[in-house]
C-alpha positions as CSV (number, residue, x, y, z in Angstrom):
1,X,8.4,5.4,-7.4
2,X,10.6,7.7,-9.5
3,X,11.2,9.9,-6.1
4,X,11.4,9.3,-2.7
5,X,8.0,8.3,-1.1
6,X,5.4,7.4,1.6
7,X,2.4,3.6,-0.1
8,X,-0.2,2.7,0.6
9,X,3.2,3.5,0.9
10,X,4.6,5.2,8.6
11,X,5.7,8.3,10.6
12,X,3.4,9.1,13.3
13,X,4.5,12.6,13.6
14,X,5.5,13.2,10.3
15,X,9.0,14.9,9.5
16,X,8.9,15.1,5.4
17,X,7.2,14.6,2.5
18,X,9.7,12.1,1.5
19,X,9.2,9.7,4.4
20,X,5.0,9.6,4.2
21,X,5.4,9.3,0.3
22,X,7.2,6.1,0.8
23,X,4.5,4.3,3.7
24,X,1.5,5.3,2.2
25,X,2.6,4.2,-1.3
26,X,4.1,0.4,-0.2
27,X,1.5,-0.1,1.6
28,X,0.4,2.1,-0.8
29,X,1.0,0.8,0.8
30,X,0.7,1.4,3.0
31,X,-1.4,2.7,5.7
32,X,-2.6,-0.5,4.0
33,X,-2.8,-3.1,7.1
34,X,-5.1,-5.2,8.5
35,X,-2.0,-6.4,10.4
36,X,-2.5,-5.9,14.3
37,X,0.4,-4.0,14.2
38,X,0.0,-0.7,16.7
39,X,2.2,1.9,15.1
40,X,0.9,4.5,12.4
41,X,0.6,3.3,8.6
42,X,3.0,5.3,7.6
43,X,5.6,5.6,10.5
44,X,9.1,4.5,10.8
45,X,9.2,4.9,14.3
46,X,8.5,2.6,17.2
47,X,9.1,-1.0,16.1
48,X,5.6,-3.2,15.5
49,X,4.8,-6.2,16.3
50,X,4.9,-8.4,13.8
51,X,2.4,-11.2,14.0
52,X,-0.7,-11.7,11.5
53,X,-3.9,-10.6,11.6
54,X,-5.5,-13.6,12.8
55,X,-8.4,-15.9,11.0
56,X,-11.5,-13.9,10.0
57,X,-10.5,-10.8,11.3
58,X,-10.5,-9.2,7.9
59,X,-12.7,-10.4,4.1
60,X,-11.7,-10.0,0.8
61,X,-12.9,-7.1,-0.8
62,X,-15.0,-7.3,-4.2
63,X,-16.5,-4.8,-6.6
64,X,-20.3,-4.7,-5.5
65,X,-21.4,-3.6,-9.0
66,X,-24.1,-1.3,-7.9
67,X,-25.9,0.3,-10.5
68,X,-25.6,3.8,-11.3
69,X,-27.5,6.3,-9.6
70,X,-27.9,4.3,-6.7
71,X,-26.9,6.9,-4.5
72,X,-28.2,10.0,-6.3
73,X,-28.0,13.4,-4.3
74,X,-25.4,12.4,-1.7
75,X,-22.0,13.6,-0.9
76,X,-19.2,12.3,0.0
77,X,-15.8,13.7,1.2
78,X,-12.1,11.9,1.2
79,X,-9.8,13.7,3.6
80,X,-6.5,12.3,2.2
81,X,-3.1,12.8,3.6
82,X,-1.6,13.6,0.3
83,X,-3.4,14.1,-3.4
84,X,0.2,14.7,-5.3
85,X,2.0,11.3,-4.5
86,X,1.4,9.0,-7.8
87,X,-0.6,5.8,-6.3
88,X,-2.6,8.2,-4.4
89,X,-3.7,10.8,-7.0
90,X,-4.1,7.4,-8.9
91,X,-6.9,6.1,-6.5
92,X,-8.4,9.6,-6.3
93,X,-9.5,9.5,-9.3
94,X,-10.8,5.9,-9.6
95,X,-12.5,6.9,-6.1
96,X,-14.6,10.7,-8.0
97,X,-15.4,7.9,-11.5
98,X,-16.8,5.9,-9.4
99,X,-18.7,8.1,-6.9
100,X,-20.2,10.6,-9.6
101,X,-21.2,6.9,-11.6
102,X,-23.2,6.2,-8.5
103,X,-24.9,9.8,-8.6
104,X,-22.7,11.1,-5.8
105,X,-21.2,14.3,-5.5
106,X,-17.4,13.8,-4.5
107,X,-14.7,16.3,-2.7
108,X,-11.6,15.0,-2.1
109,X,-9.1,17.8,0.2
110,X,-5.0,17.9,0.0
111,X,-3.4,17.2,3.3
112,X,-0.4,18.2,1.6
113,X,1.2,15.5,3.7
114,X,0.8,17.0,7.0
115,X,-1.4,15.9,9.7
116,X,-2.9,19.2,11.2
117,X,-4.1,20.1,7.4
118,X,-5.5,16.5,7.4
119,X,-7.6,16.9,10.3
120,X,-8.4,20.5,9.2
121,X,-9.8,19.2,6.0
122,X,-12.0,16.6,7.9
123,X,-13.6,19.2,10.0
124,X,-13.9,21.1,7.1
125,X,-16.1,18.6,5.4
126,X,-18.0,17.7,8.5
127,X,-18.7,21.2,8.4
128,X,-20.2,21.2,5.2
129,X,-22.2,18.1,6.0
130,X,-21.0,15.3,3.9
131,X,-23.1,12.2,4.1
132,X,-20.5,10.3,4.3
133,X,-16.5,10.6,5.0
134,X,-13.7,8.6,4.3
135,X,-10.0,9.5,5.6
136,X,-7.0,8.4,4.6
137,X,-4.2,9.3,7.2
138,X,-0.6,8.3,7.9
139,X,-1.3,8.5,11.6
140,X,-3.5,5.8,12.7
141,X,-4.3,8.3,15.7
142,X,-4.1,12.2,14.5
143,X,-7.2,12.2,12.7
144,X,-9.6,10.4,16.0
145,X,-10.5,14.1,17.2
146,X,-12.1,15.0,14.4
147,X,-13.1,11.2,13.8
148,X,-15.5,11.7,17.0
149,X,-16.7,15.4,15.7
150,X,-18.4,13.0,12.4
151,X,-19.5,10.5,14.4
152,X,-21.2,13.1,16.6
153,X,-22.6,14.8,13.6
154,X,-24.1,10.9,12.2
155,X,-21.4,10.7,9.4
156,X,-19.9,7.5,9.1
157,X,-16.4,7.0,8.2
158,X,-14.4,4.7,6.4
159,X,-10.5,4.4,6.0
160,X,-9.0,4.4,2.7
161,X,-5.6,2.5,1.8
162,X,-4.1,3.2,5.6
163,X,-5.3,1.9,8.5
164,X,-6.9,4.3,11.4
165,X,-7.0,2.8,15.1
166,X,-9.6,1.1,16.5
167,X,-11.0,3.9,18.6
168,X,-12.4,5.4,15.1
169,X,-14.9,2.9,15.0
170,X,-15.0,3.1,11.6
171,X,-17.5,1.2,9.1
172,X,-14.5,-0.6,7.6
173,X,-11.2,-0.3,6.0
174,X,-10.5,-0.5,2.8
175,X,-6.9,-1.4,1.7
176,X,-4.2,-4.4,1.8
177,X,-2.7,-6.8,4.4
178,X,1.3,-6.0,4.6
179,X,1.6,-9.4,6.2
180,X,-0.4,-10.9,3.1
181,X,1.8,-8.8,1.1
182,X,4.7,-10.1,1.9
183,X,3.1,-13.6,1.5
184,X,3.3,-12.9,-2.2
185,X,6.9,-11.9,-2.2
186,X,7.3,-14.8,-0.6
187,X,5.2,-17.0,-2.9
188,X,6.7,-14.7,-6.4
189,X,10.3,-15.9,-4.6
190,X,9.7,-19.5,-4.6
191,X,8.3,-19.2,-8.3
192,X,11.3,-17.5,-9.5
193,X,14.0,-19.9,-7.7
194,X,12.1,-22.9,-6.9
195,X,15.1,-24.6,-6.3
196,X,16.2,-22.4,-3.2
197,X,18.7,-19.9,-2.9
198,X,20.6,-17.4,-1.6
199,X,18.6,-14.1,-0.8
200,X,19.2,-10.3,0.0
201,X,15.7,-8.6,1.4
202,X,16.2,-4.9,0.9
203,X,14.0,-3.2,3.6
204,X,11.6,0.0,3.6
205,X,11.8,2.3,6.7
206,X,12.8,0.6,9.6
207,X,10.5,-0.3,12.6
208,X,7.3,0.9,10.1
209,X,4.1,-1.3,9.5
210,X,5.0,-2.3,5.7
211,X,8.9,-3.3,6.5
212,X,8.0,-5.3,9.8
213,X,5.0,-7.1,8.2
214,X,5.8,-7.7,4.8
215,X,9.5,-9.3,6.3
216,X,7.0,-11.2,8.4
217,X,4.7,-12.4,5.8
218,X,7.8,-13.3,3.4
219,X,9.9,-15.2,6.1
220,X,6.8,-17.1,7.0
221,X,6.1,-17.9,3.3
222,X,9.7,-19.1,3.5
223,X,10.0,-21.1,6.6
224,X,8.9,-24.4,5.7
225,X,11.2,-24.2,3.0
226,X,15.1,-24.4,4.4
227,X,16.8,-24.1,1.3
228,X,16.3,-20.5,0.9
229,X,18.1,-18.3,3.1
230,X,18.4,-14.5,3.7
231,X,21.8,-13.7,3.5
232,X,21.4,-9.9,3.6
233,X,18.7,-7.3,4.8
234,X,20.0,-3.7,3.7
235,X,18.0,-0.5,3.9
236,X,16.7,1.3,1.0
237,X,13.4,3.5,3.1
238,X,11.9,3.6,0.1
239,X,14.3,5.9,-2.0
240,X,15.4,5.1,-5.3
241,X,19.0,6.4,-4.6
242,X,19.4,4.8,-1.6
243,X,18.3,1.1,-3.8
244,X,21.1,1.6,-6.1
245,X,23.2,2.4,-3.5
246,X,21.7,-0.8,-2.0
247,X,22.2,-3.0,-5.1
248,X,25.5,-1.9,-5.7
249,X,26.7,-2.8,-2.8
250,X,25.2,-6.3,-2.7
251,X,26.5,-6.5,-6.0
252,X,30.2,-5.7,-4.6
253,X,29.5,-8.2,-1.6
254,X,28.5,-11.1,-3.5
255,X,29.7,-11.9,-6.6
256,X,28.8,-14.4,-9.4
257,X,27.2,-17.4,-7.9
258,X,27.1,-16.0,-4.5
259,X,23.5,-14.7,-4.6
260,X,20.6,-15.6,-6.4
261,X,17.6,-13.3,-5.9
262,X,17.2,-9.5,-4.3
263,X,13.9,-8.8,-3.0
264,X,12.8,-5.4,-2.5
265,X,9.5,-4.6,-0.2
266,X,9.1,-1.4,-2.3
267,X,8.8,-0.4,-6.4
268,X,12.3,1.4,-5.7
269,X,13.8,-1.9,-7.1
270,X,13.3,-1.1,-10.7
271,X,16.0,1.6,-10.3
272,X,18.8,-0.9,-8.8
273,X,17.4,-3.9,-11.3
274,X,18.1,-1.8,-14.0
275,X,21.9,-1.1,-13.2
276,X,22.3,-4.8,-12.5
277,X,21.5,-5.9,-15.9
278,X,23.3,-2.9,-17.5
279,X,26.1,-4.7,-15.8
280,X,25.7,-8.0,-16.6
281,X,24.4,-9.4,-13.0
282,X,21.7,-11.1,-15.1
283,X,22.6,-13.6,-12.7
284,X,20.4,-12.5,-10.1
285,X,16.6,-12.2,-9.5
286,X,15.2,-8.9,-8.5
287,X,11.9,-8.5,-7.2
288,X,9.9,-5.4,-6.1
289,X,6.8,-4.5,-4.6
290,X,3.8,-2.5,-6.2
291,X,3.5,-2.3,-10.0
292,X,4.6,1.1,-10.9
293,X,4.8,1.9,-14.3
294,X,8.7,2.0,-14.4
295,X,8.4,-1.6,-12.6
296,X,6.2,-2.8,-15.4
297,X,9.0,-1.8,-18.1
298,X,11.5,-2.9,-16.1
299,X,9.4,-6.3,-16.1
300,X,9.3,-6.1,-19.6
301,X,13.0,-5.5,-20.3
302,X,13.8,-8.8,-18.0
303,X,15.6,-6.1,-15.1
304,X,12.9,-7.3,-12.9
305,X,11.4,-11.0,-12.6
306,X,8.5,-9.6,-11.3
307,X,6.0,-7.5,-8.3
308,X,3.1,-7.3,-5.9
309,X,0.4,-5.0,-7.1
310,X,-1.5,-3.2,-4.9
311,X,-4.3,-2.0,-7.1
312,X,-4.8,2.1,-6.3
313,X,-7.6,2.5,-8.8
314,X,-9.3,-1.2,-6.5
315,X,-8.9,0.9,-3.4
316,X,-10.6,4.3,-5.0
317,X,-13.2,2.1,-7.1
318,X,-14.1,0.1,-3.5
319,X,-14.0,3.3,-1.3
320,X,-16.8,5.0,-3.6
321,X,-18.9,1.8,-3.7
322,X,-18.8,0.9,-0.1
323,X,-19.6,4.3,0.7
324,X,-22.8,4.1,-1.8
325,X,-23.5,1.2,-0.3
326,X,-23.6,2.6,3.7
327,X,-25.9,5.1,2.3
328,X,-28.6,3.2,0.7
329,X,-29.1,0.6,3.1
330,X,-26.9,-2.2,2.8
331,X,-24.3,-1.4,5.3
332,X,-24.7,-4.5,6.9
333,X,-23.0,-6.1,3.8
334,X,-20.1,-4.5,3.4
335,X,-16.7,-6.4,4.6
336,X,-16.0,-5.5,7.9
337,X,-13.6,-5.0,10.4
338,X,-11.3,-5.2,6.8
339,X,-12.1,-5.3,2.9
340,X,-8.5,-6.4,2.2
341,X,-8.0,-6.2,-1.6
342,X,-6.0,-9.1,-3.5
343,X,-2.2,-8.7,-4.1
344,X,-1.9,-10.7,-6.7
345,X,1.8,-11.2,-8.6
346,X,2.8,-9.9,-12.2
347,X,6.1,-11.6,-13.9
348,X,7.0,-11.2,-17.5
349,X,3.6,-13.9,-18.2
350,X,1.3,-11.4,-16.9
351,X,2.3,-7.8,-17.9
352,X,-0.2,-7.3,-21.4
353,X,-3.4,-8.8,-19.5
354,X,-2.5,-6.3,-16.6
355,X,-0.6,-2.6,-16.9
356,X,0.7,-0.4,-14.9
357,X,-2.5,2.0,-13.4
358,X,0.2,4.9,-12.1
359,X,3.3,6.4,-12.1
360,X,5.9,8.0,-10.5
C-alpha cells in the first residue's frame, strides 16, 4: 500500500492507525487466518505459533450465486475495524453490491481503527436489530462481549477477512489462510528461480499472525527443495519506507550475483522493486504479497516478477452471500469452521485477465 498499513492486513491492543492498516490489509490480510495461531489478526505482539491449520479444518470458499431477491426485507450490519484503509473500503463495497443484489438492506459502521468504537458499533447495530451481523476486528477477542449481547438477541455472526476467537462461535469465517498464503510465495518463488537460489524474505510486523504464518507456509513450500536458501530476513512492518530502506540495504549487502530473489510478505515491495530496477539490480527477483494497484504496474514494468492476491471484493461478495444464505435457510451449507478464499499468483502472464480491484 502507498502508506503505512494494517491486511487483511495484528495488534491486540491497538497503538496506531499505521500498525492495524498493515495486518488487516496482508492478511488483508490479514485478520485473514484459518491458521491456529492464538494471537489477534492484526497484532504484532506475542509471538504465534506457527503450525498449519490442520486437514479439513477449514473449505474453500465459492460464490453461491443466489438469485436476487433471495433475501428481500432483511438487514444486515458489518461492524468493521476500519472503512478508510484501501483493501477494506474495497471489500465494503463489493460486500453493500452484493447485499442490496440479494434484496438486503446493508449498514456498514467505521471503527475508525480503534477497538472500543468497534464494539460500540456492534452494539449499536444489535440495537437496531440487524438480522444478521458480521464483524471484522483486529482483536480476535475485543469484540466477544458484544459477540455474546447478538447471540443473546438470535443474531448470528460471521467474521469478515480477520479471524475472531473461538469463543464467538461464529457461523463461519470468511477470509484467507496466512499459512496457505505463504504457500504461494513459496510456490511464485520456485516459478520464478526454478533453479534454486539465494533468497532475502523481508518480514511484516514481527511476532503477528501474517509474518509468522506466511514465513511458515513459504519455508515449508521450500523445504523439500535445498537449493534455495534464505540468506536474509529484514523487517519492513508493512511500511513502504521502511521496504526501501529494506531493499537498499540488501542491495548494499549483496551485490551482483550474490542474491537472486527478495520476497516480501506485504504489497510494500513495489516501492523497493521499483528503486532496484531504477538502479540496474535487474538481477534480482522481487516478489510481494497482495495485488495492489501499484504492485500490478510494477508487474507490468518488470520491477516485480510477481504477487499473491487476496481478493477484497471475494471476501465482501462472500460475506453478503453467506449471510443471505444463513437467513433463508441454507445455513447448513455454508463452509464452516472456515470459507478460505483462493490466493492464487499473478506474474507478468496474468496481469490483463486479472487487475488490480484497490488501491492505496
Amino acid at each position: 500500500m502507498s502508506r503505512r498499513t494494517t491486511h487483511r492486513p495484528a495488534l491486540r491492543v491497538l497503538t496506531s492507525s499505521v500498525t492495524l492498516a498493515a495486518a488487516l490489509t496482508a492478511l488483508a490480510a490479514c485478520g485473514a487466518s484459518s491458521d491456529p495461531a492464538p494471537a489477534d489478526a492484526a497484532s504484532s505482539a506475542a509471538p504465534v505459533q506457527a503450525s498449519p491449520a490442520p486437514a479439513g479444518a477449514a473449505q474453500q470458499a465459492a460464490d453461491p450465486h443466489l438469485p436476487a431477491g433471495t433475501c428481500k426485507g432483511k438487514k444486515v450490519g458489518l461492524s468493521n475495524i476500519s472503512t478508510t484503509i484501501p483493501f477494506l473500503a474495497s471489500m465494503d463495497d463489493a460486500f453493500k453490491q452484493e447485499a442490496e443484489r440479494l434484496g438486503m438492506k446493508a449498514t456498514i459502521l467505521n471503527g475508525n481503527l480503534d477497538n472500543s468504537t468497534l464494539v460500540s458499533n456492534t452494539q449499536n447495530l444489535i440495537a437496531q436489530k440487524v438480522d444478521l451481523l458480521l464483524v471484522t476486528s483486529s482483536s480476535p477477542t475485543a469484540p466477544l462481549g458484544a459477540i455474546g449481547q447478538a447471540r443473546s438477541a438470535k443474531i448470528p455472526v460471521i467474521a469478515l477477512n480477520a479471524k475472531l476467537d473461538p469463543k464467538a462461535d461464529v457461523v463461519t469465517y470468511v477470509g484467507a489462510s496466512d499459512y496457505q498464503y505463504g504457500q504461494s510465495l513459496g510456490a511464485l518463488l520456485k516459478q520464478a528461480l526454478p533453479g534454486g537460489g539465494k533468497i532475502a524474505v523481508i518480514l511484516g510486523p514481527l511476532g503477528g499472525t501474517p509474518q509468522v504464518q506466511r514465513l511458515k507456509g513459504m519455508q515449508d513450500a521450500l523445504k523439500d527443495s535445498p537449493d534455495y536458501t534464505i540468506v536474509a530476513k529484514p523487517v519492513d512492518e508493512f511500511d513502504n519506507s521502511k521496504n526501501l530502506s529494506a531493499t537498499q540495504d540488501l542491495m548494499s549487502k549483496y551485490p551482483k550475483g550474490s542474491l537472486d530473489a527478495v520476497v516480501a510478505q506485504g504489497p510494500q515491495m513495489y516501492v523497493g522493486a521499483n528503486w532496484a530496477k531504477d538502479h540496474g539490480r535487474t538481477d534480482v527477483k522481487f516478489i510481494a504479497g497482495d495485488y495492489s494497484k501499484q504492485v500490478e504496474d510494477a508487474i507490468r514494468t518488470g520491477a516485480l516478477y510477481g504477487t499473491v492476491n487476496q481478493s477484497p471484493r471475494l471476501e465482501g461478495l462472500l460475506g453478503a452471500a453467506y449471510a443471505c444464505m444463513q437467513l433463508s435457510g441454507r445455513g447448513a451449507d455454508i463452509p464452516a469452521p472456515d470459507a478460505q478464499i483462493a490466493l492464487p499468483t499473478i506474474t507478468k502472464d496474468d496481469v490483463d485477465a486479472n487487475p488490480s480491484e484497490w488501491s492505496g
